[in-house]
N, C-alpha and C positions, 0 to 999 in steps of 0.2 A: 484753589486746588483741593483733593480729595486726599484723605491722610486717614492714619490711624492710631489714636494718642490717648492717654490715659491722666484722669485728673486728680490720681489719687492711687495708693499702692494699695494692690488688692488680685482676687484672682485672675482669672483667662477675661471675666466678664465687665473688667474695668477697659477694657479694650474697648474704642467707639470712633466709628466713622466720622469722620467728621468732613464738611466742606470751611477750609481755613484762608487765610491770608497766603500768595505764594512768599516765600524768606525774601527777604530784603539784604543778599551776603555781605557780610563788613567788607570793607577796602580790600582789594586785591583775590582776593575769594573770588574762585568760580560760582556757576550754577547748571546741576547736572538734574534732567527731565530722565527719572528710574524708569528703568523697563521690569527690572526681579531686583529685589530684594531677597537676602539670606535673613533665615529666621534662625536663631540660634541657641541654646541655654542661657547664654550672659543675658538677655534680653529677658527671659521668663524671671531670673534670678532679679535682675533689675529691677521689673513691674513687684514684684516682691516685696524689694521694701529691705531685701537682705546683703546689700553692698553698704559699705560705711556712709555713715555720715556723709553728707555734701559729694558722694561720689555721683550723683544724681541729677542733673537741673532742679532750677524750683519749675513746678506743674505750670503747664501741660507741658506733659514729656510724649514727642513723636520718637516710638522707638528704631532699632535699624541698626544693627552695627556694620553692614557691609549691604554690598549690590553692585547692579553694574548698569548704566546710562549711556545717554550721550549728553556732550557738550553743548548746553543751549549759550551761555556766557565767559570765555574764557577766563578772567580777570587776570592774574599775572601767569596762569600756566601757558605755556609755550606752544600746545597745540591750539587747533582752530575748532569752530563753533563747526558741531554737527561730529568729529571726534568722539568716540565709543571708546567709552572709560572704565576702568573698577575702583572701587574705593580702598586703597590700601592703608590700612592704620586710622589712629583717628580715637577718637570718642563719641564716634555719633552714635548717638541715641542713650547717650549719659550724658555726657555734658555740654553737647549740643544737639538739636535734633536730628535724627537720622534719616534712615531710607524709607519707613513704611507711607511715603509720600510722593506725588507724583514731581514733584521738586525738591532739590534737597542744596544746601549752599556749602559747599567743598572745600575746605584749605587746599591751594592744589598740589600741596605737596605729598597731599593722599591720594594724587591723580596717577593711575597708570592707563599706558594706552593699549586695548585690545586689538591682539594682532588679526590681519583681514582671515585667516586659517582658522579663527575660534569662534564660535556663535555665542550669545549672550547668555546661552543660558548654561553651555559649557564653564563658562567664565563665572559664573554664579555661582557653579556648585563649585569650584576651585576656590574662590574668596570665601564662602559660607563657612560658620564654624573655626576659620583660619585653621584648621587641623594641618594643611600640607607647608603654608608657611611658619608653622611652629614648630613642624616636624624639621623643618630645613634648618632653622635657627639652632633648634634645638641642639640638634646634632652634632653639626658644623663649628657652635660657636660654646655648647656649654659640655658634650658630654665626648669632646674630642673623635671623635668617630673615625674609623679609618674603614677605607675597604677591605673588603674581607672578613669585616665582625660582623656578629648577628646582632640581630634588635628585636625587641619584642615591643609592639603598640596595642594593649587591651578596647577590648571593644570593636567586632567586626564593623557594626553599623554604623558607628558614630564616623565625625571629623576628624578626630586622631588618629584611631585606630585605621582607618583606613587611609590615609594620606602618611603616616609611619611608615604603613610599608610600601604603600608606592615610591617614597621619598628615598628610604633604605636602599630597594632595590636601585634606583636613580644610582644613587652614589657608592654603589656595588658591594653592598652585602651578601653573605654568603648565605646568611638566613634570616627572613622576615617574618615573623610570627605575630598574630592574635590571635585574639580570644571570642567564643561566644556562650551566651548563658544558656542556650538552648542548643538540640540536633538540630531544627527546622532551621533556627541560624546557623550553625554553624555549615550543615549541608546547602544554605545560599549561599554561604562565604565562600567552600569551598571551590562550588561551584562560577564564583568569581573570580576561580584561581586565586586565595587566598589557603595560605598555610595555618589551620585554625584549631586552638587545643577547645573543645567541648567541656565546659566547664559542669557539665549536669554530669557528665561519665567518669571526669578525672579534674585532680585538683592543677592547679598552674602550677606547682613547682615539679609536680610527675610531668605535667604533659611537656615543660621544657625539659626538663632532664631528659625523656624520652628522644625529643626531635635534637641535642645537643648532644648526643651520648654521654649525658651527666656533667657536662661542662659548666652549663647555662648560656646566660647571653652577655653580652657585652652591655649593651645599651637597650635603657628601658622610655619608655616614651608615656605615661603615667596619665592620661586623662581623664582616668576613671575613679581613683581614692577610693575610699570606705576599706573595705577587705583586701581589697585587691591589693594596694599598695602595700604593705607586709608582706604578703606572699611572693610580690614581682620583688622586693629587696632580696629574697630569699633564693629568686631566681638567677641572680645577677652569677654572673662568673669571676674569676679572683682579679680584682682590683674595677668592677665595671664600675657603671653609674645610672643610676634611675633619676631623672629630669621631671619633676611633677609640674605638671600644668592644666590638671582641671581636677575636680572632685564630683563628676553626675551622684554617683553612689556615695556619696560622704564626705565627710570633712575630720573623721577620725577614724586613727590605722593603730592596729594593735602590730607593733615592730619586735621581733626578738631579737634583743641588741649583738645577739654574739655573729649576726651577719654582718652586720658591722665590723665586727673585730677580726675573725677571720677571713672575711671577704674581700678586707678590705677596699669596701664598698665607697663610692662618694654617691650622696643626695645633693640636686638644686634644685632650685625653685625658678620656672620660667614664668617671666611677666613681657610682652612687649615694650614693657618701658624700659628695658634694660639697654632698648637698641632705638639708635636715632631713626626718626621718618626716612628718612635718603635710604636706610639701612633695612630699612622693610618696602619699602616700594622696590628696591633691586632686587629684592628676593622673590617680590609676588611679580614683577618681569619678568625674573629667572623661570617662573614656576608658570606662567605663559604662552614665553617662548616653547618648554617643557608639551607643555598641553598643545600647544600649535603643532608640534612634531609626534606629537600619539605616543610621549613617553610617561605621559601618567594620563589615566581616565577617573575622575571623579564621576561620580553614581549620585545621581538625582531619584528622591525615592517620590518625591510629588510635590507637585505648583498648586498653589491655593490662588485664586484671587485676592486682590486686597482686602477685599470684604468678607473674607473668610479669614483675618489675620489670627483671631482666636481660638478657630478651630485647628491653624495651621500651628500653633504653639502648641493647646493640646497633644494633637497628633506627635509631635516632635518629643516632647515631655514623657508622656504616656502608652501613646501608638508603637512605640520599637520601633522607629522608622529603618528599615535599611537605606541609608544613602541620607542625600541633602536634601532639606524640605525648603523650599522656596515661596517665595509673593509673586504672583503678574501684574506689578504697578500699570 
């Protein structure tokens, strides 16, 4: 089969085609033949070299942390061969290999089945990034959410930022707000029907106090770090909670403690491991069915071939993508 895997951590150009072995899946393991692949940060950050110790395979590592197939080998999942699957959860393409391959060997309890109402590539840009089911985790299970509060998810373009608020909206917030570092984004965002403070005209804590009439928000959905996280704790309303789950822009926040204090504010830290498999494949169901009924739209901003997998990291990294950058396995 034809894949794309890297035999050494390094930049976009350790990335190389290769024609390999199809996976031989351990016992009870499916085998799902990719159609897309989601390309993502965790993957860039992976080839890197900048995830802990042993968080990694030993080389060669086929990267991929999601996608969406069909069922060439059941093995113990339930449904049958030719079944149109997404990958929910998992560690592919860390600590086993992933999707950037035209075969990939599936525990199947990363198996969800796509409903006949979704196209695969709808479905792709829903799994890529996981932005919408972290947003749903998120909320639901770490920063208590109720309807009727606002959320704020930085980052128009990314996976967060915009799965936050489709998510938000979803479970009936009164207000969804991001962010963009430009007018050009921010007037696409808008233009997506997103509620979007301009970060080149006004800072985050004006532009939410402006759309909160000084309240802030309740819940913040954090995928972006560096600057921003200080600012969005700043944004919070009395007693909210900001949920950090990615850091594009950095991995250190300059915090003035007294938001803390009179905010009182709660910080967590979202990791997928905090929630069992059963426990994330019901969500990326949930968020399916969701997509089958046209109550969220995820935004593809471009499909590379596989043999463009580098260029397609690039572009994701560098490019400002709006929307989900995808593989045509």
């Amino acid at each position: 089969m034809r894949a794309v895997r890297y035999e050494r951590f390094g930049d976009y150009d350790v990335l190389d085609l290769a024609t390999v072995p199809d996976p031989t899946p351990p016992a009870g393991w499916a085998l799902v033949r990719v159609t897309l692949a989601g390309v993502s940060p965790l993957e860039n950050t992976a080839r890197q070299g900048k995830l802990p110790a042993g968080a990694v395979k030993p080389f060669p590592v086929i990267p991929g942390f999601g996608g969406v197939g069909v069922l060439v080998s059941p093995g113990d999942s339930p449904m049958a061969a030719g079944a149109r699957v997404a990958l929910s959860g998992g560690r592919y393409g860390l600590g086993v290999d992933g999707t950037w391959a035209e075969l990939v060997a599936v525990d199947p309890q990363h198996l969800v089945p796509i409903p006949d109402g979704v196209d695969d590539t709808a479905a792709a840009a829903l799994i890529t990034g996981a932005g919408y089911s972290t947003a749903l985790l998120a909320l639901t299970e770490l920063a208590d959410f109720r309807a009727g509060q606002t959320v704020l998810a930085p980052g128009v373009g990314g996976a967060v930022g915009q799965g936050g608020v489709e998510v938000a909206r979803v479970l009936g917030a009164s207000l969804a707000i991001t962010t963009a570092t430009s007018s050009a984004k921010a007037l696409r965002g808008r233009e997506a029907g997103y509620e979007v403070i301009d970060l080149s005209q006004e800072s985050l804590r004006d532009g939410v106090a402006r759309l909160t009439d000084g309240k802030g928000v309740d819940a913040v959905l954090d995928g972006v770090g560096g600057a921003i996280t200080g600012e969005a704790i700043g944004s919070l309303a009395l007693n909210g909670t900001l949920v950090s789950v990615g850091y594009a822009a950095g991995t250190t926040a300059t915090v003035d403690v007294t938001d803390f204090i009179w905010k009182r504010a709660h910080v967590r830290g979202f990791s997928f491991g905090l929630f069992t498999p059963e426990e994330v494949a019901a969500i990326d169901a949930r968020l399916l069915d969701l997509l089958a009924h046209k109550e969220i739209t995820p935004v593809v901003d471009r499909v590379f071939p596989l043999a463009e997998a580098a260029a397609a990291q690039r572009h994701l990294i560098e490019g400002g993508p709006f929307g989900r950058v995808l593989l045509a396995v």
